[in-house]
ZAMARGU-4260 file (C-alpha; in steps of 0.2 Angstrom, whole numbers, plus 5000, padded with zeros to 4 digits):
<rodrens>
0) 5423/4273/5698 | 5425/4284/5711 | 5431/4295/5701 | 5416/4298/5692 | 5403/4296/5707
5) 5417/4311/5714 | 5411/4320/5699 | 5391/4318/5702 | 5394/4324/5720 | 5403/4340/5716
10) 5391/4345/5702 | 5377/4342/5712 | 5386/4353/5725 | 5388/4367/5711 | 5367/4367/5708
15) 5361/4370/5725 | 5375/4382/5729 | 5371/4392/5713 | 5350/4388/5717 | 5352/4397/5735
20) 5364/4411/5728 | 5349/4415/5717 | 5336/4416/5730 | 5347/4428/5741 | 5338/4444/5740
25) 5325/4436/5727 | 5315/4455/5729 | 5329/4464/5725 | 5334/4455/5711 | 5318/4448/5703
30) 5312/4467/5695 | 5308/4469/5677 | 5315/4483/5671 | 5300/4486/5661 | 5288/4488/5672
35) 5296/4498/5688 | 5289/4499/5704 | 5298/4514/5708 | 5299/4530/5697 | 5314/4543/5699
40) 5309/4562/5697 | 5318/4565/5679 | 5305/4551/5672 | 5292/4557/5682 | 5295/4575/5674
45) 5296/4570/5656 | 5281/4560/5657 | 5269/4575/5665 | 5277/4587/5654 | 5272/4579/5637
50) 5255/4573/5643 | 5251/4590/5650 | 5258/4601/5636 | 5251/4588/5622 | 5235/4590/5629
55) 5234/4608/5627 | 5241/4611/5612 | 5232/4599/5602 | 5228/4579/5606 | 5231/4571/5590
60) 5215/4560/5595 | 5201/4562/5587 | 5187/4568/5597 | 5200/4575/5609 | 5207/4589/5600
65) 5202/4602/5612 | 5211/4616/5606 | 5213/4611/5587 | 5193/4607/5587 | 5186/4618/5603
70) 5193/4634/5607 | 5205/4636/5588 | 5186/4637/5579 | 5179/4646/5592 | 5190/4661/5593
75) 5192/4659/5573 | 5209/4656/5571 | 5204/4641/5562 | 5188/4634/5554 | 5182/4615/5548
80) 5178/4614/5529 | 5171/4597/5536 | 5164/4590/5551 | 5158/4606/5558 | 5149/4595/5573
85) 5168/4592/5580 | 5169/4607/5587 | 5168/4622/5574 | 5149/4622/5575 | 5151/4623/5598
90) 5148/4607/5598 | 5157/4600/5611 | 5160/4580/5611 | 5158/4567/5625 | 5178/4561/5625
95) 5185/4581/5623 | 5178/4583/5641 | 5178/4567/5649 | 5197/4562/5642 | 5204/4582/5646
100) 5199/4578/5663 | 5205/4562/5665 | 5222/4567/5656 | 5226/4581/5665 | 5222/4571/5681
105) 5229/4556/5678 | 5241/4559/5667 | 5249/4575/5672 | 5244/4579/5689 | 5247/4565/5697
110) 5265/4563/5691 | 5266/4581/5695 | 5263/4576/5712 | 5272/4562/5715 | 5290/4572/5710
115) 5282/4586/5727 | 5280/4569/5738 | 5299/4562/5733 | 5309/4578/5731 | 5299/4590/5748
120) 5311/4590/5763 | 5303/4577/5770 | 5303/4564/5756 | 5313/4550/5750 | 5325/4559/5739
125) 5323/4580/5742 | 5329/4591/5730 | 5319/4608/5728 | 5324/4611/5713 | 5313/4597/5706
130) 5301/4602/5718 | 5298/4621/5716 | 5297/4612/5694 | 5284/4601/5697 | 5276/4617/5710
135) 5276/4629/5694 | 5268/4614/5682 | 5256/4609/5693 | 5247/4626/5697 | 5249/4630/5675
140) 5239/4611/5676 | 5226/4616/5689 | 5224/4635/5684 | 5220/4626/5663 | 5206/4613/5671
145) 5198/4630/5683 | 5196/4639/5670 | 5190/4624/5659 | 5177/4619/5671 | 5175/4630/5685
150) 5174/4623/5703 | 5185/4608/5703 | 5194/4595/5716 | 5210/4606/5721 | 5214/4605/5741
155) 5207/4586/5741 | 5214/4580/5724 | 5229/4569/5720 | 5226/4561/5739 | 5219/4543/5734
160) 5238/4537/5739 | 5240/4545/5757 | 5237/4537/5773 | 5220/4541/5775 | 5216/4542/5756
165) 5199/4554/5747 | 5192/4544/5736 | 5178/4557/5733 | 5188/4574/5734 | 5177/4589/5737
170) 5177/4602/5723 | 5183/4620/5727 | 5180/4638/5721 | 5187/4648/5708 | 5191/4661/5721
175) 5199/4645/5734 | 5209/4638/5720 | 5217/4654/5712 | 5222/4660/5731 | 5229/4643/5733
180) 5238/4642/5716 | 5245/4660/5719 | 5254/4655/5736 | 5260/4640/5728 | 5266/4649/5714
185) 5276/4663/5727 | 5282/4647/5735 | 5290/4639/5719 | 5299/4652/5717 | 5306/4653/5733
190) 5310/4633/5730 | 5319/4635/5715 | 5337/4639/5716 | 5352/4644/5704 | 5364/4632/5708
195) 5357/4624/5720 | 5352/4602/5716 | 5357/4598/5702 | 5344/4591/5690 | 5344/4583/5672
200) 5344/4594/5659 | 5337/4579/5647 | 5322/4577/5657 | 5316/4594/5657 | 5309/4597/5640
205) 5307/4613/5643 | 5320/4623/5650 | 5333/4609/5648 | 5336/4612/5666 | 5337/4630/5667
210) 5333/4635/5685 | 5333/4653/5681 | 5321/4651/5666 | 5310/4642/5678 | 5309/4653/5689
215) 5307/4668/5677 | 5291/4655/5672 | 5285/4653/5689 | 5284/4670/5692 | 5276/4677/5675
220) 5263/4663/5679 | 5259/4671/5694 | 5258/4686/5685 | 5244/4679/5676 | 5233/4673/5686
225) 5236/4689/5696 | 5228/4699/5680 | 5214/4685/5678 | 5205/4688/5696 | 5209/4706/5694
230) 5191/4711/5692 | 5186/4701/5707 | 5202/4703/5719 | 5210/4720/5713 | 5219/4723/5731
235) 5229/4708/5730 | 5231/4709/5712 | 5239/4724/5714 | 5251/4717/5728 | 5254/4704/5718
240) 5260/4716/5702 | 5269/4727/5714 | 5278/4713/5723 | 5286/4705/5707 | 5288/4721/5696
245) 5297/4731/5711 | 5312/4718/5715 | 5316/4709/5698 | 5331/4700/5708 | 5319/4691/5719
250) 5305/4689/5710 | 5313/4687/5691 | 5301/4687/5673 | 5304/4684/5658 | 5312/4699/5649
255) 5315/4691/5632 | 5309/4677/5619 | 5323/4665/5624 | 5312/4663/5640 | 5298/4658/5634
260) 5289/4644/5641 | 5287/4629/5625 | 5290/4611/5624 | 5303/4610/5611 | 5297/4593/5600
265) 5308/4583/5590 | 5310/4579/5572 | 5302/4560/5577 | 5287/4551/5582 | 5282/4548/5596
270) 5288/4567/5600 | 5282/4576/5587 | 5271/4592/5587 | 5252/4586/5588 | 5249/4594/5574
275) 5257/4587/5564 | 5252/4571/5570 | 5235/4572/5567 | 5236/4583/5552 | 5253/4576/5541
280) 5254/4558/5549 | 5236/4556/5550 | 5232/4566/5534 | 5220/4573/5540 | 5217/4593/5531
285) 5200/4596/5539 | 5207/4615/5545 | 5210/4629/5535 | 5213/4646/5543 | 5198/4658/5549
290) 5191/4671/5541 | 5191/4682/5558 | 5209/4678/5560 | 5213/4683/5542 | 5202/4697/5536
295) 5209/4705/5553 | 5228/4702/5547 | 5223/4709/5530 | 5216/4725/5534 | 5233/4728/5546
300) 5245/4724/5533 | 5251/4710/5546 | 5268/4701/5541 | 5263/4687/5553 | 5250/4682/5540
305) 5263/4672/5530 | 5267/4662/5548 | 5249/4659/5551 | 5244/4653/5535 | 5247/4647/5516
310) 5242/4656/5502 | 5228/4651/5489 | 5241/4660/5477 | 5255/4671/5477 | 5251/4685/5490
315) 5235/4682/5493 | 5226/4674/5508 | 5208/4670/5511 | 5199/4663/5527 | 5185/4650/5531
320) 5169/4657/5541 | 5166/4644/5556 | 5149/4636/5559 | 5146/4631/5540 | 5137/4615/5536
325) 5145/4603/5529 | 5137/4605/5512 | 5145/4623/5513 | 5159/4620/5523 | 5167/4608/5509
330) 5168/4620/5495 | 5180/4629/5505 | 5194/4615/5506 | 5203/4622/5490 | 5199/4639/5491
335) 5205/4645/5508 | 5222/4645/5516 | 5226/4631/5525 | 5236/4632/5542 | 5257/4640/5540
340) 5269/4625/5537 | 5278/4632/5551 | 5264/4624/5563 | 5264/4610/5554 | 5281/4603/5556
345) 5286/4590/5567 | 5297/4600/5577 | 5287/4613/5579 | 5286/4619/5597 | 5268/4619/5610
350) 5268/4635/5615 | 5265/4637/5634 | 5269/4656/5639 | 5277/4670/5632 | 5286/4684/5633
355) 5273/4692/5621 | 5259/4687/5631 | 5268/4694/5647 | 5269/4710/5639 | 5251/4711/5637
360) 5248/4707/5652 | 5258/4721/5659 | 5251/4734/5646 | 5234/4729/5653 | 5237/4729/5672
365) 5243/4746/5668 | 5229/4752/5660 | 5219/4745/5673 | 5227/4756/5685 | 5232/4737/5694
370) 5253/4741/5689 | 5262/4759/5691 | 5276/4753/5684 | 5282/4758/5669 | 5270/4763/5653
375) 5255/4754/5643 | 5263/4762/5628 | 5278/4754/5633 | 5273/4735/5637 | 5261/4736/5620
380) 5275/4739/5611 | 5285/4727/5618 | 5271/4714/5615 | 5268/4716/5597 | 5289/4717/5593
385) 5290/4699/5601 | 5277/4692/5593 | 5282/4697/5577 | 5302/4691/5582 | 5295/4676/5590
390) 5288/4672/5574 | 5302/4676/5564 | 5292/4689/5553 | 5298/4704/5551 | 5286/4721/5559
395) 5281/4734/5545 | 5290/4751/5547 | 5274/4759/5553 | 5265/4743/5561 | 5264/4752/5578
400) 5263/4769/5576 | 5248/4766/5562 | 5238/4758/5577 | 5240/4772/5585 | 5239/4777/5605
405) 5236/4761/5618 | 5219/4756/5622 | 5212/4741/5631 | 5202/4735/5615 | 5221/4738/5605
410) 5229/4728/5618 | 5217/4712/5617 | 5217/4714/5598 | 5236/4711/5596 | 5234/4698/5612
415) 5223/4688/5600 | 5235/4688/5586 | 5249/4684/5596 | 5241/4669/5603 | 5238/4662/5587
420) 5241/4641/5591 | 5238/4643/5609 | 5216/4644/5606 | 5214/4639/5628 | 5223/4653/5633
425) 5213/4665/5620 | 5198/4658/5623 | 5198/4662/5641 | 5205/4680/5639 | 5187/4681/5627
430) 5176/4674/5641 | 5184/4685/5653 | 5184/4703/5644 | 5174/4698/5629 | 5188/4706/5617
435) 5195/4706/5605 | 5176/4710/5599 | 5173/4696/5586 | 5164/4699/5570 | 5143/4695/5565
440) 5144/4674/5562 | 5139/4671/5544 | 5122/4671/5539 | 5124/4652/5531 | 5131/4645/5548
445) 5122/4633/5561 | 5126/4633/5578 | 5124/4625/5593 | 5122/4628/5612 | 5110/4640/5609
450) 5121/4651/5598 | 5134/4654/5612 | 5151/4652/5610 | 5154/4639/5624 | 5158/4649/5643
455) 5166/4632/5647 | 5168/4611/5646 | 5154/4604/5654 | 5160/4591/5669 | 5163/4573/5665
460) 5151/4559/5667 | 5162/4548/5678 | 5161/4563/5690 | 5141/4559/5690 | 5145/4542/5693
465) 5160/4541/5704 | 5159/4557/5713 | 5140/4561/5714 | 5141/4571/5730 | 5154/4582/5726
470) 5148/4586/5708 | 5132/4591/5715 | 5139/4602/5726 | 5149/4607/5712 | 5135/4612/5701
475) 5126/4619/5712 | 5140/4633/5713 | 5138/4637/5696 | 5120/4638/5696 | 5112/4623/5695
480) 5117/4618/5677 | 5131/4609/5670 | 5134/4616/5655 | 5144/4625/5640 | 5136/4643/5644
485) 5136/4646/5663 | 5150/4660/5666 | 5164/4657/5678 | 5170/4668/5692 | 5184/4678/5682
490) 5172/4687/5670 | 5171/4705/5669
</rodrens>
């Protein structure tokens, strides 16, 4: 019998001790995995970098397609042989501009921001590699919703977390934000260091963390936006050229296309290409290439026809005008080439910057008389040969030398064709120079916004609700009117 009550005692002793084991460090201890409270920078940078990269090259949602519907039917690389009023006739939907804000806001930046708060000297874990990464992303973020929407919330974003948080950030100009994004971009460089912290090559889907292609990126970044407020700031522009160009060691670009700037996807959902997201796993074929893009491939001879598109039959491709009803716009289904299987594939990368485009850029500035380094000629040529390579399609014998001497207008012509998947960035070299000159609309389309091919998104409505003084002021620097034709400060 005492035995047994011997027995009760010692179990019961074996409960409390193992109950008040299990409440030591209860905090610690008690975290579901599932739902983290604290997020390391590798996550942080996977996350941002799929949101922000997804969201430019083509959200798979429908009425959020901004590049697929928006700027890929505006510039005519692609045309809708149904639903023309998503997009291909200027339409421009509620969700494309209200979500692209709140995506590249939410989604992007603020992750973006979070890794500069950790990693900066002065944060929890510091690592400038991860900073200077998360420096470069975030101005490429910014720079994409300035010239988007003009004036928006650069200086006072991202600080609804900080001791004294803005709640109702202030918009900025062009002119503030692309002097700001410029210094920060010189400063990601500077931040970025071969061999320096280590970081995880998994998390970083673009470069697999490859601190010299990063900061070959930062710096042809800068170069870009250092050619986009030429017109307006040609002084520092051309310090800016003449900085970077003169001391490659410091200041490093891309010199090939094994440096181009893409988010490599992968052969499985939920990592695929948008594209073909919304057009092989939704099914959806309401794109079939443009006439302006094709008829000008035609007429060049341009082996990167066969990239671009699918024939209609052996050797022969046809384009869709843009802007068709859809009584029109449907008879075209069969009859025009539909977008290259190349684009279409689930690993089929998003592209973000190229060694092409660089090229371009170069071959303008010199034109320009905003680079004297090296030759037009030179850069041009370089351009079109990467494109081609990047594209696996092999350049005609006498592709350049048929083109002839180097102009500004040949330059933007082969820019367009180059940029073939990236509609944003082509868009906004349009709205800027107003080349490549695009041909007469056709006679049967409707369009639109008065006719205009959109100058920019218009800004959301929660901004009207949530941040009514700061959108007033906002609108008010671009004239009064929130809409898709008021031009932004950049323009020639």
């Amino acid at each position: 019998m005492k035995k047994f009550h011997l027995k009760i005692i010692l179990a019961v002793l074996i409960v409390m001790i193992s109950a008040n084991a299990c409440t030591d460090d209860f905090e610690e201890k008690n975290v579901d995995p599932n739902n983290p409270t604290k997020i390391s920078p590798p996550f942080l940078l996977t996350t941002a970098i799929e949101r922000s990269v997804d969201r430019m090259w083509g959200s798979n949602i429908r009425f959020e397609r901004l590049n697929i519907d928006g700027p890929m039917c505006w510039m005519g690389y692609l045309g809708r042989n149904i639903y023309s009023n998503e997009g291909d006739d200027y339409t421009i939907q509620l969700s494309m501009y209200n979500n692209t804000w709140k995506s590249l806001y939410n989604d992007a930046l603020s992750n973006l921001n979070r890794i500069i708060v950790i990693t900066n000297p002065a944060g929890t874990a510091p690592n400038s590699n991860y900073e200077g990464m998360a420096l470069v992303l975030k101005n490429w973020v910014f720079a994409m919703l300035t010239d988007l929407y003009g004036p928006i919330p650069y200086s006072e974003a991202l600080k609804g977390t900080d001791g004294q948080p803005i709640y109702s950030p202030a918009y900025d100009t062009q002119e503030f934000i692309y002097d700001a994004m410029l210094k920060e971009l010189k400063l990601a460089n500077e931040k970025l260091v071969v061999g320096g912290p280590v970081v995880s090559g998994s998390s970083d889907l673009i470069y697999n963390g490859d601190i010299s292609k990063w900061k070959k990126f930062a710096n042809s970044l800068r170069l870009r936006l250092a050619n986009r407020q030429a017109v307006k700031k040609p002084t520092e522009s051309k310090a800016i050229f003449a900085e970077i160009l003169s001391d490659p060691v410091t200041y490093p670009i891309f010199t090939d296309n094994s440096d181009n700037a893409i988010l490599k996807h992968t052969a499985n959902r939920p990592s695929n290409n948008e594209w073909h997201e919304a057009m092989i796993q939704g099914n959806r074929t309401d794109w079939n290439v443009g006439k302006t893009l094709i008829d000008k491939l035609v007429a060049l001879n341009d082996t990167r026809l066969a990239v671009y598109a699918q024939p209609v039959s052996p050797g022969v491709y046809v384009g869709i005008p843009n802007g068709l009803p859809d009584a029109d716009a449907t008879t075209y289904l069969n009859t025009t080439s539909k977008i290259g299987t190349a684009f279409l594939s689930p690993s089929a990368p998003a592209v973000i910057m190229t060694y092409s485009e660089l090229q371009f850029i170069l071959a303008e500035a010199m034109l320009d008389g905003d680079l004297l380094i090296g030759t037009a000629q030179t850069y041009f040529e370089n351009g079109i040969t990467a494109s081609f390579l990047q594209h696996g399609a092999v350049i005609p014998e006498s592709y350049v030398s048929d083109l002839g001497s180097v102009t500004r207008e040949l330059v933007f012509d082969q820019k367009y064709i180059s940029l073939y998947g990236q509609g944003i960035e082509s868009w906004t070299e349009y709205r800027r120079t107003g080349l490549p000159v695009l041909p007469p609309k056709d006679n049967r389309a409707v369009f639109v916004n008065d006719g205009i091919l959109p100058t920019r998104l218009p800004y959301p409505t929660t901004e009207q609700s949530l941040n009514a003084a700061s959108y007033n002021k906002a609108v008010e620097l671009i004239g009064g009117e929130n809409n898709a034709t008021v031009k932004l400060w950049w323009v020639e």
